[in-house]
C-alpha positions in Angstrom: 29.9 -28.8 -19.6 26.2 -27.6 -19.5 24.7 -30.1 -21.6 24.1 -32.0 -18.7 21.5 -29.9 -17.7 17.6 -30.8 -19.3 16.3 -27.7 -16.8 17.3 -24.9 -15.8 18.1 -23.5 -12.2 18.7 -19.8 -12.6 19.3 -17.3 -10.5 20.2 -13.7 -9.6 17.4 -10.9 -9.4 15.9 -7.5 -10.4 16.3 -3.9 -10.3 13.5 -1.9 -11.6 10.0 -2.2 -12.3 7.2 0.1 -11.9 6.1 0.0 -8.1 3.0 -0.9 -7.4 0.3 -0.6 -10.0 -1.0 2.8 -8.2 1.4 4.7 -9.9 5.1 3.8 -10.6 8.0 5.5 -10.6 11.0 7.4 -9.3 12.6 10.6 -11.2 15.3 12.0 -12.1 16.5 16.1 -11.9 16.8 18.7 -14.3 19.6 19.5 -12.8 22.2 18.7 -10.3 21.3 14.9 -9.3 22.5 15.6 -5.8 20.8 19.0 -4.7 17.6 17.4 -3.7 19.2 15.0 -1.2 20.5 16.1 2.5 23.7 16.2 3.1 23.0 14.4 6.3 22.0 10.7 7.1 19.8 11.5 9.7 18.0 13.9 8.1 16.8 12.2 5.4 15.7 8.7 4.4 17.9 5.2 4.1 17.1 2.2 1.6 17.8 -1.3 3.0 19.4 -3.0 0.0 18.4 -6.3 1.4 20.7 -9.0 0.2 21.6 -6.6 -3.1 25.4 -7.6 -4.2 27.7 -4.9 -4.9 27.1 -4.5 -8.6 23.4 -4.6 -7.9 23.8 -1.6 -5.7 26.1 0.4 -8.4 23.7 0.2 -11.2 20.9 1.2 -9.3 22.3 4.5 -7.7 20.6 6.4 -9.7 17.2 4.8 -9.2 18.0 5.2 -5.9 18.6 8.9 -5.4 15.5 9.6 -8.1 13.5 7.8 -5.5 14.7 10.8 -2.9 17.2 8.2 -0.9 19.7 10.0 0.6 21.2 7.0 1.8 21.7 3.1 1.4 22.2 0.7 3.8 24.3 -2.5 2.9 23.8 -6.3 4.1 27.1 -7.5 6.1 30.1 -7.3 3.7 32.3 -9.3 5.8 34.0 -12.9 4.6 31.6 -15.1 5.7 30.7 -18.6 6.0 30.4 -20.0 2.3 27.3 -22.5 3.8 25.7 -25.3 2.1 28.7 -25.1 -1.3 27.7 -21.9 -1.8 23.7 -22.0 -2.9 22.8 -18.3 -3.8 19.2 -18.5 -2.6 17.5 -16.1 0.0 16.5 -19.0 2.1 16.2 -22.7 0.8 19.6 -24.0 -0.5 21.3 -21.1 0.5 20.7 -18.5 3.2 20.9 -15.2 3.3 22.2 -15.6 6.8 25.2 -16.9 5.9 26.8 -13.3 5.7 25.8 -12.4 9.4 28.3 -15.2 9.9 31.7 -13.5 10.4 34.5 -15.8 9.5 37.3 -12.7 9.3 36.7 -9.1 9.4 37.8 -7.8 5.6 35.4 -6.5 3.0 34.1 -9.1 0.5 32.4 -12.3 0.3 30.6 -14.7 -2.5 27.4 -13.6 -1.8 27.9 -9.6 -2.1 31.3 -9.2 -4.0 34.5 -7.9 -3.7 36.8 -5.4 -2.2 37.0 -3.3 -5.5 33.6 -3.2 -6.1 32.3 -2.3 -2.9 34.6 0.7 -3.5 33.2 1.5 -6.9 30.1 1.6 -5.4 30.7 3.8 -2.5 32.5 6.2 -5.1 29.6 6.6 -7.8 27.8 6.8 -4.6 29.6 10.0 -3.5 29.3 11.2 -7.1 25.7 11.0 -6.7 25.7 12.4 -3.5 24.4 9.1 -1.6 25.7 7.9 1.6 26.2 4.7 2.5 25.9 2.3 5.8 27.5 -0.7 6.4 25.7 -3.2 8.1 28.5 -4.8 10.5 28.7 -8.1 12.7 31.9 -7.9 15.5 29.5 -9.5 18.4 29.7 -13.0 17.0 31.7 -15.1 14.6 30.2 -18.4 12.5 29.3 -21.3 14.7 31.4 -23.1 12.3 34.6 -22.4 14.2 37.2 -24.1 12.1 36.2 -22.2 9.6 37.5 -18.9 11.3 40.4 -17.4 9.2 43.9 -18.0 10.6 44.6 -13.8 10.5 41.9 -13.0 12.8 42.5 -16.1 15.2 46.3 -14.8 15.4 45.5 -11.2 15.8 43.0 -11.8 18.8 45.9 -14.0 20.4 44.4 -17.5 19.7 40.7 -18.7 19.8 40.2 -19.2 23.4 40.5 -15.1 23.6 38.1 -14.2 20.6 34.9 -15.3 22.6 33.8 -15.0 25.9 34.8 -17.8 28.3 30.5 -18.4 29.2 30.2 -18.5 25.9 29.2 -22.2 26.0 26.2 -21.2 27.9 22.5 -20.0 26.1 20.9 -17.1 27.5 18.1 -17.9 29.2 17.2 -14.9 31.0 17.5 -11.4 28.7 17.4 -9.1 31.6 20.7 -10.5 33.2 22.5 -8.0 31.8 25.9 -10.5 32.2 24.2 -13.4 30.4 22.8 -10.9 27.9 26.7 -9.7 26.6 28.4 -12.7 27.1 26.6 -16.0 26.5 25.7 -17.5 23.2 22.7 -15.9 21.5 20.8 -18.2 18.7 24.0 -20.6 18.8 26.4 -17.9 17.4 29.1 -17.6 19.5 29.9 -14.6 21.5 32.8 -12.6 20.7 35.2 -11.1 23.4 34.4 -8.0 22.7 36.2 -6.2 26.0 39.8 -7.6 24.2 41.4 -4.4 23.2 43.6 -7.0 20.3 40.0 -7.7 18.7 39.0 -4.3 18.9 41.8 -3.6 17.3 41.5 -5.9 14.4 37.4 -4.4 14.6 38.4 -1.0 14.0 40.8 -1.6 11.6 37.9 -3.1 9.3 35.7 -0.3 10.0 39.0 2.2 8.9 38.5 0.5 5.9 35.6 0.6 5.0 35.5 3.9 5.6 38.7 4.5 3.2 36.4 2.6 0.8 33.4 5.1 0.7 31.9 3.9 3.5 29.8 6.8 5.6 28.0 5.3 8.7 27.8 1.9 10.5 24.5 0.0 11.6 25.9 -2.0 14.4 24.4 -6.0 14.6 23.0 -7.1 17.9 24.4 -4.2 20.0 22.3 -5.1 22.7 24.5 -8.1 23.5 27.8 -6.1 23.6 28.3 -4.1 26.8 28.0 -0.6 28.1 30.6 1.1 29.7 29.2 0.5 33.3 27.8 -3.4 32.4 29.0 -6.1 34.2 32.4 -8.2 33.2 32.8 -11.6 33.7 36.5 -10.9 34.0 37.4 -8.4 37.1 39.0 -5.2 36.6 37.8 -5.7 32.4 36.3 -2.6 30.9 33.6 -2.3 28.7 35.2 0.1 26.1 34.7 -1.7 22.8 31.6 1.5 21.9 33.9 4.1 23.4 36.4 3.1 20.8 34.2 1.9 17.7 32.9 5.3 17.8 36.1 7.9 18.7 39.3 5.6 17.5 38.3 5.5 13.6 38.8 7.6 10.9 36.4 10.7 10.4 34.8 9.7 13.1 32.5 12.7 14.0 31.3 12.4 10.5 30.3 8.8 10.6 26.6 8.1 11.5 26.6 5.2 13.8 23.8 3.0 15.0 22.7 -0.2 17.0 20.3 -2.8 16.8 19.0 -3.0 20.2 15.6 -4.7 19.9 13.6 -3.8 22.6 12.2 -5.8 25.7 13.7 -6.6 29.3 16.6 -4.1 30.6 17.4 -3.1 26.7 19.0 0.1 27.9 17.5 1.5 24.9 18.3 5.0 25.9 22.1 4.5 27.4 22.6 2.4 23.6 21.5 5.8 22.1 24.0 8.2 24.1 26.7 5.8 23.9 26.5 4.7 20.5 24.5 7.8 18.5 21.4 6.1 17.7 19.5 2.7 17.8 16.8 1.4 15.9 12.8 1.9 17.0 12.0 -1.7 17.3 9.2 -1.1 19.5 8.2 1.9 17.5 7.9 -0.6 14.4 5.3 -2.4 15.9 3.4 0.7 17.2 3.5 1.3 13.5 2.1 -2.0 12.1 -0.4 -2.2 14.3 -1.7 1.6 13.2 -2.1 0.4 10.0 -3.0 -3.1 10.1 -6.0 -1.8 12.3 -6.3 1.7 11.1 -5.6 3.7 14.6 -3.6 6.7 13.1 -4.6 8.3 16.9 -1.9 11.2 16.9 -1.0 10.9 20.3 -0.5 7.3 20.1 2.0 7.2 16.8 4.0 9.9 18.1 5.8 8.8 20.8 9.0 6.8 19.6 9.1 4.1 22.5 12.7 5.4 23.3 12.3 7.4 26.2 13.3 11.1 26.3 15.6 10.5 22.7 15.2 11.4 19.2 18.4 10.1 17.9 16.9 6.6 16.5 16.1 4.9 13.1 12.5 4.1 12.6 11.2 1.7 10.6 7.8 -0.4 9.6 9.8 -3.4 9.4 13.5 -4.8 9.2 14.7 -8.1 8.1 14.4 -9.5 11.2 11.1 -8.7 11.7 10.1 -9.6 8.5 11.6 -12.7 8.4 11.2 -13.2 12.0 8.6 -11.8 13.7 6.3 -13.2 10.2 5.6 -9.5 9.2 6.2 -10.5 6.0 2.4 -12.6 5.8 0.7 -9.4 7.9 1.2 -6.8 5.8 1.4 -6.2 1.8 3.3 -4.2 0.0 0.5 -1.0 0.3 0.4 -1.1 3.7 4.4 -1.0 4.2 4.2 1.9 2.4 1.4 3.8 4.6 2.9 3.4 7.6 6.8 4.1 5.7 5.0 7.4 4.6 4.1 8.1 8.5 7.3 7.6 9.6 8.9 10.0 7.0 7.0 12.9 6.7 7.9 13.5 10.6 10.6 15.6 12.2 11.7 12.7 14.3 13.5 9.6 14.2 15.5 8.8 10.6 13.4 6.3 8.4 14.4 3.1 6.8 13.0 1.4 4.1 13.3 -2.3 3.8 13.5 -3.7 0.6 11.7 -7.0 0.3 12.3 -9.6 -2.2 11.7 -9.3 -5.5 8.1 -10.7 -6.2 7.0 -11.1 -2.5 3.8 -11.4 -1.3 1.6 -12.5 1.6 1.7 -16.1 0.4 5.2 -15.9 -0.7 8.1 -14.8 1.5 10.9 -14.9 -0.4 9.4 -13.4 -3.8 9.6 -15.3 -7.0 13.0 -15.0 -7.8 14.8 -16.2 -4.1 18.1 -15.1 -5.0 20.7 -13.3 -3.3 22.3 -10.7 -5.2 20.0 -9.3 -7.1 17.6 -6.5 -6.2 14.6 -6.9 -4.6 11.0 -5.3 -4.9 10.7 -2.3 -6.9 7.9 -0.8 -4.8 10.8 1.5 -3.2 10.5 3.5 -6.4 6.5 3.9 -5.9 5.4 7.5 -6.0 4.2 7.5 -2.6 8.1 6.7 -0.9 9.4 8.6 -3.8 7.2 11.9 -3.0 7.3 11.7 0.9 11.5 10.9 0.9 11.8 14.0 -1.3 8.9 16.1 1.4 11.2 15.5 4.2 14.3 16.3 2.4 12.9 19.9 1.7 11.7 19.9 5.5 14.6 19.6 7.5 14.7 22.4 10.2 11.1 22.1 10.2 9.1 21.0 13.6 6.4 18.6 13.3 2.7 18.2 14.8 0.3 16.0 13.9 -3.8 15.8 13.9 -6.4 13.2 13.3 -9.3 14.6 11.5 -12.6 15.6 13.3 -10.8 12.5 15.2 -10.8 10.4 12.3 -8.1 8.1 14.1 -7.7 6.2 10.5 -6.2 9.3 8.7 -3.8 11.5 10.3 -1.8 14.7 9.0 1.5 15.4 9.8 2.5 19.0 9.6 6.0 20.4 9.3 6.2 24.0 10.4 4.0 26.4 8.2 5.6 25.1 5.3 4.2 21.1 4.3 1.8 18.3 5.4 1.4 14.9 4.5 -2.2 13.2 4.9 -2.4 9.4 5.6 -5.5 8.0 4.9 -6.0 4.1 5.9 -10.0 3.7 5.6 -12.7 5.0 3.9 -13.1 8.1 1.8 -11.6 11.2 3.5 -13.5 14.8 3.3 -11.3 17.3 4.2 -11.9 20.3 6.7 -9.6 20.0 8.9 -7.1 21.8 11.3 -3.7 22.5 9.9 -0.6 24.0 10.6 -0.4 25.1 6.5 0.0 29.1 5.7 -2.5 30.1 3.5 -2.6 29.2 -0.3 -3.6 26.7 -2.7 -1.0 23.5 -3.0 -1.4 21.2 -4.9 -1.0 16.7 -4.4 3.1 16.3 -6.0 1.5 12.7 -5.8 -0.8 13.0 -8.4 0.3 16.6 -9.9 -3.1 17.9 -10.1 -5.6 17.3 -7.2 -5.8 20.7 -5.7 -6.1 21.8 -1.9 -6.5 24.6 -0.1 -5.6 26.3 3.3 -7.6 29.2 4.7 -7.6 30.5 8.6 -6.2 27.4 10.0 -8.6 25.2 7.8 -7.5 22.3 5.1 -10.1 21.5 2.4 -10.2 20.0 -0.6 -13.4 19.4 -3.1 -12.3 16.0 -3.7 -12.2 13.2 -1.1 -9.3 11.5 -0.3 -9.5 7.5 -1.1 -8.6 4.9 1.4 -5.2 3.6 1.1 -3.6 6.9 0.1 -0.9 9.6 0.7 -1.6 13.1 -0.1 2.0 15.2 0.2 1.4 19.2 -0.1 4.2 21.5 0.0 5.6 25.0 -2.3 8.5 25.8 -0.8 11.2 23.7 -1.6 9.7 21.4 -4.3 11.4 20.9 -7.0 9.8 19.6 -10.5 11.3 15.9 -11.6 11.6 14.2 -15.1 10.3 10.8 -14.7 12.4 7.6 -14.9 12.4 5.4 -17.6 11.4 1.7 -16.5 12.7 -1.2 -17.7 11.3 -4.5 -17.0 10.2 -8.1 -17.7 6.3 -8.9 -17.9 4.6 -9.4 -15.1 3.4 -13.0 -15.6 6.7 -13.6 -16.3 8.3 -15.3 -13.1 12.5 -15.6 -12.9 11.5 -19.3 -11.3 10.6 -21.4 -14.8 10.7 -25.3 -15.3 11.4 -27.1 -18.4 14.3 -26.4 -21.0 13.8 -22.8 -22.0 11.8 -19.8 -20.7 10.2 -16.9 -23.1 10.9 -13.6 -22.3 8.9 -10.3 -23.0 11.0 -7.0 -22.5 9.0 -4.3 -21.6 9.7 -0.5 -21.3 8.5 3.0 -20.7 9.4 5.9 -20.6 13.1 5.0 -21.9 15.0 7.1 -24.9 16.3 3.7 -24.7 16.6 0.6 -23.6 18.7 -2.6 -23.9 19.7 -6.3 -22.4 22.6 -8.6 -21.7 22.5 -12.0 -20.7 25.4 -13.0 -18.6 27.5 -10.1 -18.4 27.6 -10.5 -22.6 27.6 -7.8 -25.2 24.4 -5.3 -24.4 21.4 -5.2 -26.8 19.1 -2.9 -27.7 15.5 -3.8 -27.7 12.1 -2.2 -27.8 8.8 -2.5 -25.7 7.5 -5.5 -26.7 10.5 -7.5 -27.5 10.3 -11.2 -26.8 13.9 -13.2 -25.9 14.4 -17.4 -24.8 16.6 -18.2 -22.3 17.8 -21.8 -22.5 20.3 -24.3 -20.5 22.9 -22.9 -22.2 22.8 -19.3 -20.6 23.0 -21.1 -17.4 26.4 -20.3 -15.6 27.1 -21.0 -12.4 23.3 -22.4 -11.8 22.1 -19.4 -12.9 21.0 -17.2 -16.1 21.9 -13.1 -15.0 19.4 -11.1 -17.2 19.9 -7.5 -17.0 18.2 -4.6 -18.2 19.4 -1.0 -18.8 17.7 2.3 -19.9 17.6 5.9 -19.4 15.0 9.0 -19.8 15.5 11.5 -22.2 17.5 13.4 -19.6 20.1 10.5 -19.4 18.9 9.9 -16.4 19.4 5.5 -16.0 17.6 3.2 -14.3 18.6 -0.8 -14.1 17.3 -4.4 -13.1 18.8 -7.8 -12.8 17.1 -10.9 -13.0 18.3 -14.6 -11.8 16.7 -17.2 -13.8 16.6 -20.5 -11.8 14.5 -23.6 -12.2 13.1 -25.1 -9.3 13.2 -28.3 -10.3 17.1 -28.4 -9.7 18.9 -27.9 -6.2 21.4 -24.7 -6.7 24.7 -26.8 -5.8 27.4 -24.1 -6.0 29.2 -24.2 -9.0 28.1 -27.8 -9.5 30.4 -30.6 -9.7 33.8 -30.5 -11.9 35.8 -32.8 -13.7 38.3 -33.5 -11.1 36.4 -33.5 -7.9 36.0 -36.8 -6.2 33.8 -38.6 -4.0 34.2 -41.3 -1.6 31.1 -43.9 -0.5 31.5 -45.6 2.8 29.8 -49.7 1.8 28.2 -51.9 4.6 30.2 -54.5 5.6 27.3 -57.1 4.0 28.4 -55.4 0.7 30.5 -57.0 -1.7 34.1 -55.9 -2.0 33.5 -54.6 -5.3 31.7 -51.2 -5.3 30.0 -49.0 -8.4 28.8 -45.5 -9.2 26.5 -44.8 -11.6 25.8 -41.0 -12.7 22.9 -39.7 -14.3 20.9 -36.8 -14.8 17.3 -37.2 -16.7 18.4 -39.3 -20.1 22.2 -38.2 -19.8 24.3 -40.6 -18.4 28.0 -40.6 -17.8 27.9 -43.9 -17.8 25.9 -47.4 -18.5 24.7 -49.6 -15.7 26.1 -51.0 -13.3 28.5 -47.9 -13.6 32.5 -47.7 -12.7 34.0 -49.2 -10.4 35.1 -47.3 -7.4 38.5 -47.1 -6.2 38.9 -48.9 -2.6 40.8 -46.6 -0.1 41.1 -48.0 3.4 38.7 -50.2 5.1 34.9 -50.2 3.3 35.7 -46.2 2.4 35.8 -46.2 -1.9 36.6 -43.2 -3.6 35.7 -42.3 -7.5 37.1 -39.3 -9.4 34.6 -36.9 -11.8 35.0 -37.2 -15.0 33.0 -34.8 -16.9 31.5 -31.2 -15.3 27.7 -31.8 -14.2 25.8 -28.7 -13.3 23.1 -31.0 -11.7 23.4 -35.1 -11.3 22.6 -37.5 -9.4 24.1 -40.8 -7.9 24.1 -44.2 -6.8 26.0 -46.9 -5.4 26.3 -50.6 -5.8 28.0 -53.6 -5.9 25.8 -55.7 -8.6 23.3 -57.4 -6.4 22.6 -54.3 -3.7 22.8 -50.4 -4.2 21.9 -47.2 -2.5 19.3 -45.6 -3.1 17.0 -48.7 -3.6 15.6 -49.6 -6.8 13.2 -47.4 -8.1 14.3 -44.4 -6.0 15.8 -41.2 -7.3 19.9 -40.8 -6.7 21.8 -38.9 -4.5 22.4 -35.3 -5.0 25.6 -35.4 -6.9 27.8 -33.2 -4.9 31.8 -32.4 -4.9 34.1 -34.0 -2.6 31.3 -35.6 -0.6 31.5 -39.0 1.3 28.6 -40.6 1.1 26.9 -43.6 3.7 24.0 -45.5 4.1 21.7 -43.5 7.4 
């Protein structure tokens, strides 16, 4: 019953807005959606769906590959640990950390979906001609042990086998290359990875994902599982588990694998790469940041990948650790994520990655205005600027880069790909052109703006018009292909999906759309017009949240997609709330009188008048006291007619199902 509820908490996020206010959006194809994406991972450019659920991810293919994405990458799709009764938020009551907390190996969990829809999304996918990467997590479980599923304890012959026998032990020194791949890292613990029956069970996870759609791996903390020539704490143990991950699975020349190895004391980056495929450029990211943050585009500088003699790596302005981490998230904005994106891109080297940041993030706000998981995050991955440079190096491949700083203008630089494209970067100040280039001849024209013309004589770039600060110029003939743009569908932008109070007005906004229409918790769709105003209300809330989701397409039939979560911060996302049914128990002092009460109540509604109903005694001062009604959000309190818990004048308990509560 939802007429508990006097506010809302909703819940569940986005999926397409304009990017930033610059200039906005992603396109479409004339023709055949597919023929301007490579056919190859590493050639082109992945999007880190950050925390998107399945359905999220389905609906906003096409977005996706009109945005020039040849691939996406997927959060951990494990089962997981259900934390804190299953609170959907990013970080608060919920955590998107949660699903880097293995409890079994098999695809699906209540934070992403299921089975079935991770394979309807990896087949429109394929129809679309995306690929997709599976972020996966086989170097620790959940610290919550008992909460490891029976199937993988059994497989792995028992739970003294799944982890490593040091595995009680912190690492305290990362160079140890030992305590690095077998001791405890962050208090997860460390998996037996050298245990030929858990790779096994490993691989057979990976077969099916990869029977589901799946086309490449990014591989979780891979510095802390061993190389083939690490130590072992066990003698005469190999160190096979990446020999088999990437030889003893299906397809497996076709898979794209990678590792996280973040970079610092005896990281091996470069034996991770051979072993593995590829590794992320964590030290790269920060050459990156820095570049922008302080405007040093000096060519020589940004070129190197900080991976030694390799070139098989994924590069990246930020991750999610970073981000979340390292604090990116309060360095840099949105533009400057997208400078140093459009850097990493446009070059020959290295295969970028996007990170998607939470819907309505800024530098005072981490998590975004909507903090949910499931739903999609920032739009700004569809800003012309990613969209233009994804879709430069898709018609680039083959090509060799160089770049050049201006008249040494280290704030700008210009990153040439053969004879055939440049993109300009240009960080500070306004930009005159006459520079070197490696550009044949001709006029080209900005496919960022459509109009700004350039022009290339003898080895010289000029242009009439300066460049601004804070912009991308992409120039290239051959190989560009003219798009349709996408039609955008989208709440206001003073509209937050974080309201307080009963209800929460709504203005629906499109452009661009032949149409455009709405549901509201998976309900019958609705067609609306720019403009259009709609209330959501407590009774739309299910599950502690209100699912908004918008739906249009261009004239070509090209569709674009959001979802909104609706939640009000004034109420703690419990789950599913508490049922009629569930029961609590309240452990009294032994001062307390032998007869003990609970009294529900939430705002004016009450399930009951004061002093409440008396609890059921179980064993010594332990009392138990079934639900009655469903409650959404409620709070409680004990006593026993003179005393009670909270005190008077306090707020109750959060009400929460099968509990056992105790005075601290």
């Amino acid at each position: 019953m939802l007429k508990k509820v006097t506010s809302i908490f909703l819940a569940v996020l986005i999926a397409s807005l304009a990017a930033f206010s610059m200039s906005s959006c992603g396109a479409g194809s004339d023709g055949d959606k597919t023929a301007s994406l490579t056919k190859n991972i590493k050639d082109g450019s992945i999007l880190h769906c950050f925390c998107w659920d399945f359905e999220t991810i389905t609906n906003s293919l096409e977005d996706i590959a009109a945005a020039g994405f040849s691939t996406i990458q997927t959060s951990p799709i494990n089962e997981c640990l259900k934390g804190e009764n299953g609170g959907m938020q990013l970080y608060g009551d919920g955590k998107w950390y949660y699903h880097f907390q293995p409890t079994d190996y098999t695809i699906g969990n209540y934070q992403l979906g299921t089975r079935d829809q991770f394979k309807t999304m990896c087949e429109k996918a394929d129809k679309l001609g995306v690929k997709v990467i599976v972020d996966v997590v086989p170097n620790h479980t959940t610290p919550t042990t008992d909460e490891i599923n029976n199937n993988l304890l059994e497989a792995v012959g028992g739970i003294d086998n799944l982890y490593h026998k040091n595995n009680d032990k912190d690492i305290s020194d990362y160079g140890n290359r030992l305590q690095c791949t077998t001791y405890k890292m962050g208090g997860l613990p460390d998996i037996n990875t050298e245990n030929k029956k858990f790779q096994d069970y490993f691989i057979k996870y990976l077969n099916d994902c990869i029977t589901c759609g799946a086309d490449g791996f990014r591989y979780d903390a891979a510095k802390h599982i061993g190389l083939p020539d690490d130590p072992t704490e066990t003698k005469g143990v190999k160190n096979n588990f990446w020999n088999r991950v990437t030889s003893d699975i299906k397809d497996a020349k076709r898979i794209f694998n990678y590792g996280e190895v973040l970079q610092g004391d005896n990281d091996r980056i470069g034996d991770y790469i051979k072993t593995i495929g590829a590794c992320a450029a964590s030290s790269y990211g920060g050459t990156i940041r820095s570049a922008i943050i302080y405007n040093t585009l000096s060519a020589d500088n940004i070129s190197n990948l900080r991976v030694g003699d390799k070139e098989d790596c994924v590069t990246w302005v930020e991750s999610h650790d970073n981000y979340i981490n390292d604090g990116n998230w309060a360095q840099m904005d949105d533009k400057q994520v997208i400078l140093g994106y459009a850097v990493l891109t446009a070059r020959a080297k290295g295969t970028p990655l996007f990170f998607d940041r939470p819907y309505g993030n800024s530098v005072e706000n981490q998590w975004g205005t909507m903090n949910y998981i499931g739903a999609s995050g920032d739009q700004f991955y569809k800003n012309s600027y990613v969209k233009e440079v994804n879709f430069f190096r898709n018609a680039m491949v083959g090509e060799k880069e160089k770049l050049y700083n201006p008249d040494g203008d280290n704030s700008a630089v210009e990153i040439c790909r053969g004879d055939k494209g440049a993109v300009i970067v240009n960080t500070s100040g306004k930009l005159k052109l006459n520079m070197d280039t490696d550009l044949k001849d001709g006029t080209y024209v900005d496919r960022v703006d459509g109009k700004t013309e350039y022009t290339v004589n003898g080895g010289k770039l000029s242009s009439e018009k300066a460049i601004p600060e804070n912009t991308v110029v992409v120039l290239y003939n051959d190989g560009y292909v003219s798009r349709d743009k996408s039609a955008v569908v989208k709440i206001s932008d003073d509209t937050t999906p974080a309201f307080s109070g009963e209800s929460v007005e709504v203005k629906l906004e499109s452009k661009d759309a032949a149409n455009a229409s709405y549901s509201i918790n998976d309900g019958k769709k609705k067609s609306y017009k720019n403009g259009d105003k709609l209330t959501l209300t407590s009774k739309d809330m299910k599950k502690g949240a209100i699912k908004l989701e918008l739906f249009g397409e261009n004239d070509k039939g090209t569709a674009t997609y959001m979802k909104y979560c609706f939640t009000n911060p004034e109420i703690t996302f419990a789950g599913q709330g508490v049922k009629k049914g569930d029961s609590i128990t309240f452990t009294k002092p032994s001062s307390w009188k032998d007869v003990v009460n609970v009294y529900i109540y939430f705002g004016d509604t009450q399930e009951m008048a004061w002093p409440g109903y008396e609890m059921t005694k179980e064993s010594g001062n332990t009392y138990s006291y079934k639900i009655k009604e469903d409650w959404t959000k409620a709070y409680v309190i004990f006593n026993d007619g003179e005393n009670q818990y909270p005190g008077q004048g306090e707020q109750g308990l959060d009400l929460k199902p099968n509990y056992n509560y105790a005075i601290p």
